[in-house]
N, C-alpha and C positions, 0 to 999 in steps of 0.2 A: 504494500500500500504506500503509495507518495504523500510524504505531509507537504500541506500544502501552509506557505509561511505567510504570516497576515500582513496586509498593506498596510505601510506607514507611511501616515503626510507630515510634510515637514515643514512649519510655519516657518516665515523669517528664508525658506530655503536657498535663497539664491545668495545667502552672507557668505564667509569662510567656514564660519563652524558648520552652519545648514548644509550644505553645497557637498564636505567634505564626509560627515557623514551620510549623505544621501549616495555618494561615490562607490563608498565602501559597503553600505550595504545592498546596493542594488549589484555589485562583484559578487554579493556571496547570497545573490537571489531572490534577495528580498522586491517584490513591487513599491515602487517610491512613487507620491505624487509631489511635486512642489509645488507648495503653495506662497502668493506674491499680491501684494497690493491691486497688481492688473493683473489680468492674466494674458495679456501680451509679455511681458516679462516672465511670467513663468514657464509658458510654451514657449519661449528661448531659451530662458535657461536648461528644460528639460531638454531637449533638442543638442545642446552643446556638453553637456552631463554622459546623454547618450553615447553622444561619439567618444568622449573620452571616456566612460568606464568599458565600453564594447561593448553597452546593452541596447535593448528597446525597450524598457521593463517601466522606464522613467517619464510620469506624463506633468504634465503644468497646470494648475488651474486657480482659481483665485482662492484667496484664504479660506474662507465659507466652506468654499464649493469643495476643497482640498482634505479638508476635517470631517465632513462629510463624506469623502468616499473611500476614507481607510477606518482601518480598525484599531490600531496605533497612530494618535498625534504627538507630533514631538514638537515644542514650541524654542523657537532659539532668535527670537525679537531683543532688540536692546529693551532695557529697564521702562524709556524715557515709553515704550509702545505696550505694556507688556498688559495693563488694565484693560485698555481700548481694545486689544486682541482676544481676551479673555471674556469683554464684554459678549465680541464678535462669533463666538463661535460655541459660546455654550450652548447653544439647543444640540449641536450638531456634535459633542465630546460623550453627550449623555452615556454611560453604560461603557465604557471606552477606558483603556488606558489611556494617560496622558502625562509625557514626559517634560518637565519644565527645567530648562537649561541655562532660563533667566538668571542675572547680577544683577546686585543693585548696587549698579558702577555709579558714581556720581560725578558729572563734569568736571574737568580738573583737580583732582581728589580721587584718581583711581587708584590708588597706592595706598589711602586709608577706608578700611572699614567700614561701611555706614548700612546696617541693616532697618527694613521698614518696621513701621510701631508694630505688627506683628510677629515678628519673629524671625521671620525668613521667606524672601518671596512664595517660593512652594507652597510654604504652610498658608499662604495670602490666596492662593490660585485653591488650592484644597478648598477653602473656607466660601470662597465665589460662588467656586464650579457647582458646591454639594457631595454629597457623600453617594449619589449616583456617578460620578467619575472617579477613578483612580488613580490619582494623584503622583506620579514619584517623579522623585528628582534624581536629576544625572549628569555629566559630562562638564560640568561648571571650571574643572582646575584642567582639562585638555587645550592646548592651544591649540587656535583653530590652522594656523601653519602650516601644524605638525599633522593634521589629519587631511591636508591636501596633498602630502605625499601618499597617495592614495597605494602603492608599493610596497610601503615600509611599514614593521611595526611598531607604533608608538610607545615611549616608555615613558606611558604615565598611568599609572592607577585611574580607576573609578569609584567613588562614595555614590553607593545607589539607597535615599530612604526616601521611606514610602509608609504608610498604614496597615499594606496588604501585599504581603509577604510572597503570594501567589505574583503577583502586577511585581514588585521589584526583583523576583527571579526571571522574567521573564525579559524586563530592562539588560539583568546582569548578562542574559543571553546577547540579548542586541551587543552589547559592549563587546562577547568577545568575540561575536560575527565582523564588528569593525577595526578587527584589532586588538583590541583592547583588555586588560586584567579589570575584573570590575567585583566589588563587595558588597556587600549588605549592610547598612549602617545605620538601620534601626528607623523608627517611625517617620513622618512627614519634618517633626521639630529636628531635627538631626540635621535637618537640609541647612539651617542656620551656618554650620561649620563648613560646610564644602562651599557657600556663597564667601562665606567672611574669608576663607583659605585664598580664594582668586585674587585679592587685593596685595594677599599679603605675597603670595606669587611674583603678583605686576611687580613690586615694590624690588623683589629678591632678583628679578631680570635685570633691575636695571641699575641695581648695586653692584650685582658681580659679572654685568654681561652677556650673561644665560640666553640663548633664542628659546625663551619656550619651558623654562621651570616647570617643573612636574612632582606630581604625588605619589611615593610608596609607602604601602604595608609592610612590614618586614615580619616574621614569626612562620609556623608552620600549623597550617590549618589541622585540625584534629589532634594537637599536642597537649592538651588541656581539657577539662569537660565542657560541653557545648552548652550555650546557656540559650533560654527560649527567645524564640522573635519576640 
């Protein structure tokens, strides 16, 4: 029997972060839709995505329309978009994982820390969406760069939380379809740390010159007793 893998759209798609993982996972089979303000843009960008990863797998359509027709959305909009987009597409996320990849970078100040009165975007998007979406957060400390080398694999860990243990295993999949080592790191509030981490990243690039600072775990999984989600 062929498992067949669920469509991910991917807001914001046509940035670096979006783009790159759209790249990577339509290599290892996944159907991608990008989703774009117009969708003249997006049916370019899918068009251009295509020829470069050697699929056809990759379609464009507008944000709405985009959320709507996968079964994984992945959101990767700057901070200053991230409400207006959340407003935009909840009818259409209902019953859905939905992976939020937002910072809440702030204008000239990306090097310091500044999370919203909530906690941490994610837990902000949880809170919007409803407890009919499945909320987890992902990919926040990967530089978006390092995931256009669509080739190579990226050495930076992933912090994948979420509420529902089921939805952030399935995240952890994604991550390492695109590459990537990816964890489990406990509820929606947990997402706080992997936001506040990226500043302090920026900040660590440009002390020591770094392209692309990154996240490891270090320990050996099952060396200890495992404690519950």
């Amino acid at each position: 029997m062929v498992e067949t893998k669920p469509r991910i759209a991917i807001l914001g798609g046509t940035g670096d972060l979006g783009s790159g993982l759209a790249l990577r996972w339509a290599r290892a089979g996944y159907g991608i839709v990008i989703g774009s303000r117009k969708l003249e843009g997006a049916q370019a960008a899918a068009k251009a995505f295509n020829a470069e990863a050697g699929v056809n797998t990759i379609a464009g359509l507008e944000n709405a329309a985009a959320a709507a027709a996968a079964e994984i959305v992945v959101l990767t909009v700057p901070y200053a978009n991230h409400r207006a987009m959340l407003e935009a597409v909840k009818p259409a996320v209902q019953g859905k994982i939905f992976v939020d990849v937002t910072v809440p970078l702030q204008a000239k100040k990306v090097r310091t820390v500044s999370l919203p009165p909530e906690g941490s975007v994610a837990k902000a998007a949880q809170a919007f969406l409803g407890e009919g979406v499945r909320v987890v957060s992902a990919f926040q400390n990967v530089a978006a760069e390092r995931l256009r080398h669509i080739d190579e694999r990226v050495e930076c860990d992933v912090l994948v939380a979420g509420n529902d243990p089921q939805a952030r295993d399935v995240v952890v999949g994604l991550a390492e379809a695109a590459g990537l080592k990816a964890w489990h790191a406990g509820r929606i509030d947990n997402s706080a740390v992997a936001e506040a981490l990226t500043s302090v990243l920026i900040f660590i690039n440009g002390r020591y010159g770094i392209a692309g600072a990154g996240l490891r775990i270090t320990g050996t999984p099952g060396s200890a007793a495992k404690a519950a989600d």
